[in-house]
C-alpha positions in Angstrom: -10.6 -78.7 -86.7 -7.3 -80.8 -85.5 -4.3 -79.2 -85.6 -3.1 -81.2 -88.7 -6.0 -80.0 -90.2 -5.4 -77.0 -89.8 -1.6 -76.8 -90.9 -2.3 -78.8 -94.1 -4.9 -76.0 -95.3 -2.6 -72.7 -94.1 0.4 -72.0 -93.3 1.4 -71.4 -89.5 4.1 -68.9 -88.5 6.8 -70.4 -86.2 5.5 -67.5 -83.3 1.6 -69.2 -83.7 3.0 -72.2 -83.3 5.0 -71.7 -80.3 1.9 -70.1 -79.1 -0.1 -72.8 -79.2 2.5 -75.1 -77.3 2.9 -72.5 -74.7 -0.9 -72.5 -74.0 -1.0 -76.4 -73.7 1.8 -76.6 -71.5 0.2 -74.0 -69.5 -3.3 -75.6 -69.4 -1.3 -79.3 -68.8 0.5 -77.0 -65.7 -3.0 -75.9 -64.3 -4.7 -79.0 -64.2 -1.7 -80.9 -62.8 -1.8 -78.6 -59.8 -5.9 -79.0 -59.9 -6.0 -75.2 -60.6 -9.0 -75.6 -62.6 -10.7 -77.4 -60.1 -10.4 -75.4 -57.3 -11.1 -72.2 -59.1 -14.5 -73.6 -60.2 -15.1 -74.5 -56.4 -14.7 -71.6 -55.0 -16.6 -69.5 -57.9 -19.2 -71.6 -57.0 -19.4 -71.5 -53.4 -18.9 -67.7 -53.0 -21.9 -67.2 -55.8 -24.0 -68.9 -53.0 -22.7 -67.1 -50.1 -22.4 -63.7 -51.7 -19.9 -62.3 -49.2 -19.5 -57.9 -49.4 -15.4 -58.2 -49.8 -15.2 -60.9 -52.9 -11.3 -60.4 -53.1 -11.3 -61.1 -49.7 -12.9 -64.2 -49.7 -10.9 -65.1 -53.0 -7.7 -64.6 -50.8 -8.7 -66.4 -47.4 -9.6 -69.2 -49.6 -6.4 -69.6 -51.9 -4.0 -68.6 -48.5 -5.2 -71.5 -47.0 -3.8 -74.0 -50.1 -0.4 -71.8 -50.2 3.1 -73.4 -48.7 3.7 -73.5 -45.4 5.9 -70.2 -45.0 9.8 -71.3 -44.4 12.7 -68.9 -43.1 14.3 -66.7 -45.2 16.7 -65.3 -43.1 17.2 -64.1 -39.6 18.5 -60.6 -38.6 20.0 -59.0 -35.4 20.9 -55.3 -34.3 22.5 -53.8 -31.6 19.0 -52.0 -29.4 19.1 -50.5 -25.6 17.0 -52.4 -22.7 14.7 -50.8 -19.9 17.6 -50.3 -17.5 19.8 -48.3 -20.4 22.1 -51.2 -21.5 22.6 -53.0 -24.7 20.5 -55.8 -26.0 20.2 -57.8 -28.7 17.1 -57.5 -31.0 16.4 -60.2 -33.7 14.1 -60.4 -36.6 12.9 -63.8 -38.4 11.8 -62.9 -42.2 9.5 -66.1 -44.1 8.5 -66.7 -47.3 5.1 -66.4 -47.1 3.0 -66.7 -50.5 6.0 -66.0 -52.6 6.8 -62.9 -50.5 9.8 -62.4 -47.9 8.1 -60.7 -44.9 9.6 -60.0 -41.4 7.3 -61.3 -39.1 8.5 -61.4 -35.8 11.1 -59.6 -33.1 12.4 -60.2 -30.0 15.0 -58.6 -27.6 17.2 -60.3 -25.6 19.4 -58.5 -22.8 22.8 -59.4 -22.0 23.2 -60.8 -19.1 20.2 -61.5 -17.7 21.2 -64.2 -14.4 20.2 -64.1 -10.8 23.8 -62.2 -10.3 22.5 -59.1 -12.0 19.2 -58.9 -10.0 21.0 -59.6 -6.8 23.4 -57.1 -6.9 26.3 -57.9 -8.4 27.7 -55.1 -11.1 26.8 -56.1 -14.7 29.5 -57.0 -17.1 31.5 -53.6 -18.2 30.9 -52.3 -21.4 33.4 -53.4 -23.1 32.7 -56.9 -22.1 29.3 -56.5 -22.9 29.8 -55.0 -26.1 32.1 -57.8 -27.2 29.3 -60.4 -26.3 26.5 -58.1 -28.1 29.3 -57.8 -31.3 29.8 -61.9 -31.4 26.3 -62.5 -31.4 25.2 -60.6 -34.2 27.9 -61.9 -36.0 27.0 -65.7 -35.3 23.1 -64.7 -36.2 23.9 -63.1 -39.5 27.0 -65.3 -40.6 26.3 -68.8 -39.2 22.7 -69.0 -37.8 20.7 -67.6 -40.7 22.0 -69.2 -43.1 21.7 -72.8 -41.1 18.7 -71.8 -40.2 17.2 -71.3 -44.0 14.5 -73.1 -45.3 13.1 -74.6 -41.8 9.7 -74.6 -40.7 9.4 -72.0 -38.2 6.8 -74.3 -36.1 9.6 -76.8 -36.2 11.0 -76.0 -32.8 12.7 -78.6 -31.8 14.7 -79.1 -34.9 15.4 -75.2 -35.0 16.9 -75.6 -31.0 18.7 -78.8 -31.8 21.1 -76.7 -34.5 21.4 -73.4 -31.9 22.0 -76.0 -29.5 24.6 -78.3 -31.5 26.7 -74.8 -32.2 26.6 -73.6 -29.4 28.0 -76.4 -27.5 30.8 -76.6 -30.6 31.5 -73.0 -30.1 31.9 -73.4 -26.0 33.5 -76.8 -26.5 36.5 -74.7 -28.6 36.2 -72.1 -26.1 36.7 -74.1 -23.3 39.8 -75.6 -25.2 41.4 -72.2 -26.0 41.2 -71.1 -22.3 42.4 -74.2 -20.7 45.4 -73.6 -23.3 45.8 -70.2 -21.8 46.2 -71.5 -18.3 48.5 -74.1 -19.2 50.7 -71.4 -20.8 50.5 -69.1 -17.9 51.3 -71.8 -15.5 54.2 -72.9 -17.5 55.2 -69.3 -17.5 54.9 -69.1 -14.0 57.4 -71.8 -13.3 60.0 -70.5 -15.1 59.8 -67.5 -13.9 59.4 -68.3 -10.4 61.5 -71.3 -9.5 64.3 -70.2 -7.8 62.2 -68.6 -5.4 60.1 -71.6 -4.5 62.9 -73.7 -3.4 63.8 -71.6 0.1 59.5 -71.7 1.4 60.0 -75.9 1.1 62.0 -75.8 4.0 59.7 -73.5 6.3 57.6 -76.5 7.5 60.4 -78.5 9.0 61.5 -75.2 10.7 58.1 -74.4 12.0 57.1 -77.8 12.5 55.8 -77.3 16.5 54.0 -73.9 15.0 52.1 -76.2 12.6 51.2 -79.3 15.1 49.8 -76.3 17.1 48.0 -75.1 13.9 46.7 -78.6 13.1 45.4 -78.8 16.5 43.4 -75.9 16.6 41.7 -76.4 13.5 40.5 -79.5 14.7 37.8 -78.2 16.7 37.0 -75.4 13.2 35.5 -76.5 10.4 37.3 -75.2 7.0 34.8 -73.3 4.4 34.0 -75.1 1.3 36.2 -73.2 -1.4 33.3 -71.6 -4.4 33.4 -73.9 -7.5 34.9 -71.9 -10.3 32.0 -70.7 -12.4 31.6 -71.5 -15.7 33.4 -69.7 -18.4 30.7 -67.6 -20.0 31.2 -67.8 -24.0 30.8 -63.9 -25.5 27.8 -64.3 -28.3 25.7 -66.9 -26.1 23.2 -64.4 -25.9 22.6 -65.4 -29.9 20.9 -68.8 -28.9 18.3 -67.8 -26.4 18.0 -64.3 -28.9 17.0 -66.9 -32.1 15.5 -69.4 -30.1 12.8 -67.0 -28.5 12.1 -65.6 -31.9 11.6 -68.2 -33.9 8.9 -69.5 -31.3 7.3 -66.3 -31.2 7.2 -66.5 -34.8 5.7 -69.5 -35.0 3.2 -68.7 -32.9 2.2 -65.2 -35.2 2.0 -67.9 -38.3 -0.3 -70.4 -36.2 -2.4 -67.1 -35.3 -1.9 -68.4 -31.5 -0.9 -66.3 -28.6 2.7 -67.5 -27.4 1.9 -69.4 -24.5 -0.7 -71.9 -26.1 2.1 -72.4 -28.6 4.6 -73.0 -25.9 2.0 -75.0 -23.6 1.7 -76.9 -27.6 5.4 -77.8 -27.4 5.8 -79.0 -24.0 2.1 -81.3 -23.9 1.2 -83.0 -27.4 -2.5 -83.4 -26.4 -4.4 -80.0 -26.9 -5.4 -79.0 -23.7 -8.3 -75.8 -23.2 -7.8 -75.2 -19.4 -5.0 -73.2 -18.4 -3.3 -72.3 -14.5 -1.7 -69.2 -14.2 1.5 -69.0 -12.4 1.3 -67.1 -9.0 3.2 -63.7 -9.2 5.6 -62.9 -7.0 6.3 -59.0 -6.7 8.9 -57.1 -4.9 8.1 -54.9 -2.4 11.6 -53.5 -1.1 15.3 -54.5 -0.9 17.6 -54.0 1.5 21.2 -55.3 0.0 24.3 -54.5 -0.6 23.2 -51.5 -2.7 21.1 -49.7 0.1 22.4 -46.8 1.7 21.8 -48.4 5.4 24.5 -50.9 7.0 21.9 -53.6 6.1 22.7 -56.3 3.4 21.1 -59.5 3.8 17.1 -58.5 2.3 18.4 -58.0 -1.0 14.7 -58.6 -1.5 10.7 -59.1 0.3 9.1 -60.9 -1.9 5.2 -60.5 -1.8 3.4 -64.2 -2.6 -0.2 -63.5 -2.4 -3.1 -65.9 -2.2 -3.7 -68.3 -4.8 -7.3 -67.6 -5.7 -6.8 -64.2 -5.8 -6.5 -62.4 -9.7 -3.7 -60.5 -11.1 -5.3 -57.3 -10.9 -6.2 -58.2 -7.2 -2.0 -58.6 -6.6 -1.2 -55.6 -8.3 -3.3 -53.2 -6.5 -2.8 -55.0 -3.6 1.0 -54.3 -4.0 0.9 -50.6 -5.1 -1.1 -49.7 -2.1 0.9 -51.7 0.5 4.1 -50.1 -1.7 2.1 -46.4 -0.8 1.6 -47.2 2.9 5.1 -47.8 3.2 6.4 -45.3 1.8 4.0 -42.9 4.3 5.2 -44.9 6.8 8.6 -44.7 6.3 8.2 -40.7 6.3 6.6 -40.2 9.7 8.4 -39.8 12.8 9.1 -43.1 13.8 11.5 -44.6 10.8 14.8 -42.8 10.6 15.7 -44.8 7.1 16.9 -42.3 5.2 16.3 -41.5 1.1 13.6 -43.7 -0.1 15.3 -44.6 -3.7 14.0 -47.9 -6.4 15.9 -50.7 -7.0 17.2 -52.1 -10.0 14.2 -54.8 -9.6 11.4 -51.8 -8.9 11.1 -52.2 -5.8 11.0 -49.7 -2.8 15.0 -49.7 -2.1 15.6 -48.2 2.1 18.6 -48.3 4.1 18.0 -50.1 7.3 20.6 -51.1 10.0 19.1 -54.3 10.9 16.6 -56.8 9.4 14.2 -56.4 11.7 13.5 -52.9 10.9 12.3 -53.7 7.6 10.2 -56.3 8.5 8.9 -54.4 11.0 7.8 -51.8 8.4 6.0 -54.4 6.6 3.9 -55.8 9.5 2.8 -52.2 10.4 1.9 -51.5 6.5 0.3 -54.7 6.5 -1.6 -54.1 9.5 -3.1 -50.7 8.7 -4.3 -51.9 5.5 -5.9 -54.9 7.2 -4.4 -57.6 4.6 -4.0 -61.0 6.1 0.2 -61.2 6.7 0.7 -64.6 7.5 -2.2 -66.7 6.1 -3.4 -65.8 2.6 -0.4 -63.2 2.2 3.4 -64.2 2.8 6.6 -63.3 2.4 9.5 -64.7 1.0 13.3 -63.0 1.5 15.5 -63.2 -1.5 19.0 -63.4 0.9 21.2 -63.5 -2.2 23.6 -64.9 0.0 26.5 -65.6 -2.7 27.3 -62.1 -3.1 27.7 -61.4 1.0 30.6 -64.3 1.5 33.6 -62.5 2.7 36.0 -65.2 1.8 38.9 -63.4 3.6 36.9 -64.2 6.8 35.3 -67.5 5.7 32.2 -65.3 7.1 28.9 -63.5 5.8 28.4 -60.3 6.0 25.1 -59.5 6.7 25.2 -56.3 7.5 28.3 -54.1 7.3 31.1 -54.5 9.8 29.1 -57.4 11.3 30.5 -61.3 10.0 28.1 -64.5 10.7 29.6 -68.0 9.8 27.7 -70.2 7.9 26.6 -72.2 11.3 26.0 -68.6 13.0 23.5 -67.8 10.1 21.2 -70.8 10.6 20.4 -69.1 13.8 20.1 -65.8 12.8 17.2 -67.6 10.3 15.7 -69.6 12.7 15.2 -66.3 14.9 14.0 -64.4 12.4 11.3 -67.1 11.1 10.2 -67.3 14.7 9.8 -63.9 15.0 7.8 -63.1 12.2 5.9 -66.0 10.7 4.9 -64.6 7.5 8.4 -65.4 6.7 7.4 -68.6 4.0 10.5 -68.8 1.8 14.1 -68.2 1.5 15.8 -67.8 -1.2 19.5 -68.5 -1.6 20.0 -68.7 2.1 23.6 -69.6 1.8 25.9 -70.6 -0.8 25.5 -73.6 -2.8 28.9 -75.0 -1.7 27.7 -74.6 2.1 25.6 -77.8 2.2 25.9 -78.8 6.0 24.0 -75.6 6.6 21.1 -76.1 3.7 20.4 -79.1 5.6 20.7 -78.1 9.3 18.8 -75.0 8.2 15.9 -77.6 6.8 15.7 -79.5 9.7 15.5 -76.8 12.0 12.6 -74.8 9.9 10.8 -77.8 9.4 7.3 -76.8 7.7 7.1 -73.2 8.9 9.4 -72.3 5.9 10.8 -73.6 2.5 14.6 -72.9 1.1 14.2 -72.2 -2.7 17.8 -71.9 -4.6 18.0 -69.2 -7.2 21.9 -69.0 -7.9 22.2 -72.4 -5.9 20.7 -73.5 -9.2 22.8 -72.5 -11.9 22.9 -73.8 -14.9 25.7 -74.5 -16.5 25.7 -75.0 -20.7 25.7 -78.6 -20.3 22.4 -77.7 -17.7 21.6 -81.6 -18.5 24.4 -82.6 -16.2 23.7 -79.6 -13.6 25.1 -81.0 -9.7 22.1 -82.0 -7.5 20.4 -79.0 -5.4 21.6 -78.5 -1.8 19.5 -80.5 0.6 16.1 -79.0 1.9 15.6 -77.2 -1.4 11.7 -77.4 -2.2 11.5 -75.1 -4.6 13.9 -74.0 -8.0 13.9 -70.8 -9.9 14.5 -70.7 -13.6 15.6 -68.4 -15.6 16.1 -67.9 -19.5 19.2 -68.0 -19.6 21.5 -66.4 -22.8 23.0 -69.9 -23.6 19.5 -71.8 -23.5 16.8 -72.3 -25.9 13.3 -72.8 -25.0 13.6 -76.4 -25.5 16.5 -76.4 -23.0 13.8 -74.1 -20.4 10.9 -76.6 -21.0 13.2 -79.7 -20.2 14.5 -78.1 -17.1 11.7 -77.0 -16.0 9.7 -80.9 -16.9 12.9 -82.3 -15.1 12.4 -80.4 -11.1 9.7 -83.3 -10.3 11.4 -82.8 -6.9 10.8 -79.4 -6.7 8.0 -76.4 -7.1 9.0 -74.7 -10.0 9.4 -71.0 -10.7 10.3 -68.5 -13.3 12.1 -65.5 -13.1 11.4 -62.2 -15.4 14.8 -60.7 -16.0 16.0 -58.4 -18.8 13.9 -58.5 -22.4 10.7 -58.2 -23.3 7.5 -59.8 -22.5 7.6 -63.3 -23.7 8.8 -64.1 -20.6 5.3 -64.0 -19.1 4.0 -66.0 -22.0 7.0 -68.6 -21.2 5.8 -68.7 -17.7 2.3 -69.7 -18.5 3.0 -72.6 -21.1 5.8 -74.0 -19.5 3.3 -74.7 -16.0 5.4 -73.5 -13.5 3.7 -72.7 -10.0 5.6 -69.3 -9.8 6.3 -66.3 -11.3 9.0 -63.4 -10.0 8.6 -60.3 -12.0 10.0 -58.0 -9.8 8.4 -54.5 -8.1 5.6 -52.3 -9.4 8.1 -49.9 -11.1 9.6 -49.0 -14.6 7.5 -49.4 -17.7 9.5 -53.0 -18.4 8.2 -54.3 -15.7 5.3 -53.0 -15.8 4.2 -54.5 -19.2 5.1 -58.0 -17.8 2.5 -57.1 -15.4 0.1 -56.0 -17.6 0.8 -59.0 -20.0 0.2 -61.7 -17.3 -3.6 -60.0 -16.5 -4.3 -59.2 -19.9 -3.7 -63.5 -20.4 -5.6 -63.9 -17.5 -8.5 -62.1 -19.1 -8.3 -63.5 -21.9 -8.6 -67.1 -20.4 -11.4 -66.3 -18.6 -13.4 -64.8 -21.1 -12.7 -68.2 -23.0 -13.7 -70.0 -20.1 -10.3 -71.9 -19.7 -9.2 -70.5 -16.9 -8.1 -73.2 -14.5 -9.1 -72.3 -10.8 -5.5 -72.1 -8.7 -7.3 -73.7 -5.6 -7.4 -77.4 -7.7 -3.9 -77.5 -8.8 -1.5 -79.8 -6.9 0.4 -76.9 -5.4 -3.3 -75.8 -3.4 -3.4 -79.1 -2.0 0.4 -78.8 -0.8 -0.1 -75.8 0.4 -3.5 -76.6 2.3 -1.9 -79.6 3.9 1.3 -77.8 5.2 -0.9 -74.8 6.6 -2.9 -77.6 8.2 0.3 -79.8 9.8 1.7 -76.2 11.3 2.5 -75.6 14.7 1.4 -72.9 16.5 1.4 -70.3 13.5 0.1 -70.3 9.9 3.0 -72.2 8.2 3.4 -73.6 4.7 5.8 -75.7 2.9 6.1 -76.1 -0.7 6.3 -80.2 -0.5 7.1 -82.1 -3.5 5.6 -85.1 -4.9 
């Protein structure tokens, strides 16, 4: 009976009435959104596949049609790192299926830069704290809510705002301390020009002193002065924080591990086969923070064989790492307290650098690993943090000054000596390019110069000054103000140079970074403290995990094995190897 019908014979209450519109406008609701439809499908197919959980198979089914999950909102808080300092932890809550969930973390130490690792003293507390305070106020005040509503998957959109305030944020800062120099400069004039006007007549009155002066430096050449580093804004730590977590979060919603989601962003086409970077691990240091009079090793760097696996390299490590340390307590080394370093490495006062690569060779040798051909060594000199710029001078070991020129031969002696010697790292200062070059020409092939701080990326990275000349190979590192975008580029843009990645402070997305971003290299540090140690243990459980899929790619075919083969075969006279670029 039609509705008509049915008034004209009774009478309908208002509520029935309403009732009955409600229920059409719900049915009209349904079947515009093909409700109907889809419920019958499924009814249908799970009556033929009888599956033991029904629910289950009700809710893998309807997840699949849900909405693709947006950002709610994005949280930070104040944690402590692996070396006792404050970090900054952030959390990324989505929508998912009508729900707000928190579904990813990550931490993010402050800094985390080649100065830290080399030595220098981190930022004091109250610095730090400042930076920590700032960006936790940026992610909960600014970034959040910009950030609400986007696609977690959407990367590049998501970096594009960090990056866009960010740069707005170190433009002003920039601004307000150029203003502060001005104003103390002004300052300074007032205050200081009666004074100035007696020291414009000493060079008339000491004219002969300077033509004598003039005429001896003639024959010296001046030091370059350092280029003023760039002012680091307090809260950059926020960008590379939110950047890091979002992608990790994206990752956990595309139920892929990290890396293939990173390997995802940087090549469009999917790919299956995967290279592992090579791990570089720190077996001792000898820098300024040793006990001994020694300061240029601030680290040997272990770079084993290509071919071999990650568990391979780490027991390979720990037992050389054992040997020393027995050698180093029998009667023949007078080193002093065996301590760790701050990069978990075996840290030993010695008063030259032979001494320590002495102990190295012997270890080596006892154990019967191949030192020199499928195992070398690279030395991390950290030279920026030994100029004594009173001097114009290095000081490379304590009470004993090398000038730049001075130090390409102390190199060129101590490659010759021991040949395992593959790699330096930071050699010299960025600004002392003469020697980068005469140090190049003088190695040849038997050694390349990598630049660690040499290579530092300013916030506008994309206008970074060229590398000093010989450099072959570049390491990267995460740094607070970049996103992963900004890592991915940098690292696609070093097509003149081997690229590798360094593990500082945080957690272990860094090893997941490594492996989708294709670099040839990976520093993680020595085989100590449990932060470290789960890097470790994150690279080889990736490697498993590829090879049980059957993607892993064999190191021996990549470009860098070919490299590498034809520099140990163009050597002279010892096993050499050059990183050459391509």
């Amino acid at each position: 009976m039609s509705y008509k019908g049915f008034v004209s014979h009774s009478r309908v209450s208002k509520e029935d009435q309403e009732f009955y519109d409600l229920k059409n406008k719900a049915a009209e609701y349904y079947r515009s959104n093909g409700v109907p439809q889809k419920i019958e499908s499924v009814l249908n197919e799970m009556f033929w596949q009888k599956p033991d959980d029904i629910y289950g198979y009700l809710a893998n089914y309807f997840s699949r049609l849900s909405c693709t999950p947006v950002i709610s909102k994005i949280t930070g808080r104040q944690v402590f790192d692996g070396r006792g300092l404050t970090a900054v932890q952030t959390e990324v809550h989505c929508i998912i299926r009508n729900e707000e969930k928190m579904v990813c973390s990550a931490v993010m130490g402050d800094p985390c830069d080649g100065m830290a690792e080399s030595g220098e003293a981190v930022a004091n507390i109250d610095q730090q704290h400042l930076s920590n305070t700032t960006a936790l106020k940026w992610i909960t005040e600014h970034l959040s809510p910009m950030l609400q509503g986007f696609n977690p998957t959407d990367q590049k959109s998501v970096d594009k705002i960090l990056r866009d305030f960010f740069m707005a944020r170190y433009l002003e800062h920039k601004v307000s301390l150029n203003r502060e120099k001005e104003e103390e400069l002004s300052d300074e004039t007032v205050s200081e020009a009666p004074p100035q006007a007696t020291p414009t007549l000493a060079p008339a009155k000491d004219k002969k002193g300077g033509d004598k002066g003039k005429k001896g430096n003639s024959t010296e050449k001046l030091l370059p002065s350092a280029e003023p580093p760039e002012p680091r804004l307090p809260g950059a730590t926020a960008v590379a924080a939110v950047s890091l977590v979002v992608a990790k979060t994206a990752a956990g919603l595309l139920g892929a591990p990290l890396y293939r989601h990173i390997t995802s962003l940087r090549i469009l086409q999917a790919q299956n086969e995967m290279h592992l970077p090579v791990p570089m691990i720190t077996i001792l240091s000898c820098g300024k923070n040793s006990v001994g009079k020694l300061n240029l090793l601030e680290e040997v760097i272990l770079m084993p064989s290509l071919s071999q696996r990650v568990r391979e390299v780490i027991d390979m490590g720990l037992e050389l790492q054992c040997e020393m340390r027995r050698v180093l307590n029998g009667p023949a080394y007078k080193a002093g307290p065996i301590g760790v370093s701050d990069e978990g490495a075996l840290q030993v006062g010695f008063e030259h650098p032979e001494q320590a690569l002495d102990l190295v060779t012997e270890a080596c040798a006892n154990l019967a690993l191949p030192l020199g051909s499928d195992l070398r060594l690279a030395i991390n000199c950290a030279a920026h943090v030994l100029m004594d710029y009173s001097r114009g001078k290095y000081e490379v070991m304590s009470g004993c000054h090398k000038s730049p020129d001075e130090l390409v031969d102390m190199y060129e002696g101590l490659i010759n000596k021991y040949p395992a010697i593959k790699s330096l790292i930071d050699p010299f200062r960025k600004e002392d390019v003469d020697q980068w070059e005469r140090l190049a020409s003088v190695i040849g092939q038997t050694c390349c110069l990598i630049a660690d701080a040499a290579f530092n990326l300013c916030p506008l990275w994309s206008d970074a000054k060229p590398l000093p000349p010989g450099v072959t190979g570049v390491i990267h590192r995460l740094h607070n103000d970049m996103t992963i975008s900004d890592l991915i580029q940098s690292i696609a843009e070093q097509k003149d140079a081997e690229t590798m990645l360094a593990a500082g402070c945080g957690d272990t997305s860094i090893v997941d970074l490594a492996v989708g971003s294709g670099v040839s290299f990976l520093k993680l540090g020595g085989l100590r403290g449990e932060q470290r140690m789960d890097k470790y243990n994150r690279l080889m459980a990736i490697e498993e995990e590829l090879e049980q899929e059957g993607n892993l790619g064999a190191r021996e075919k990549t470009q860098l094995q070919s490299d590498l083969s034809e520099a140990f075969n163009s050597g002279s006279g010892c096993d050499s190897v050059t990183i050459s670029t391509k």
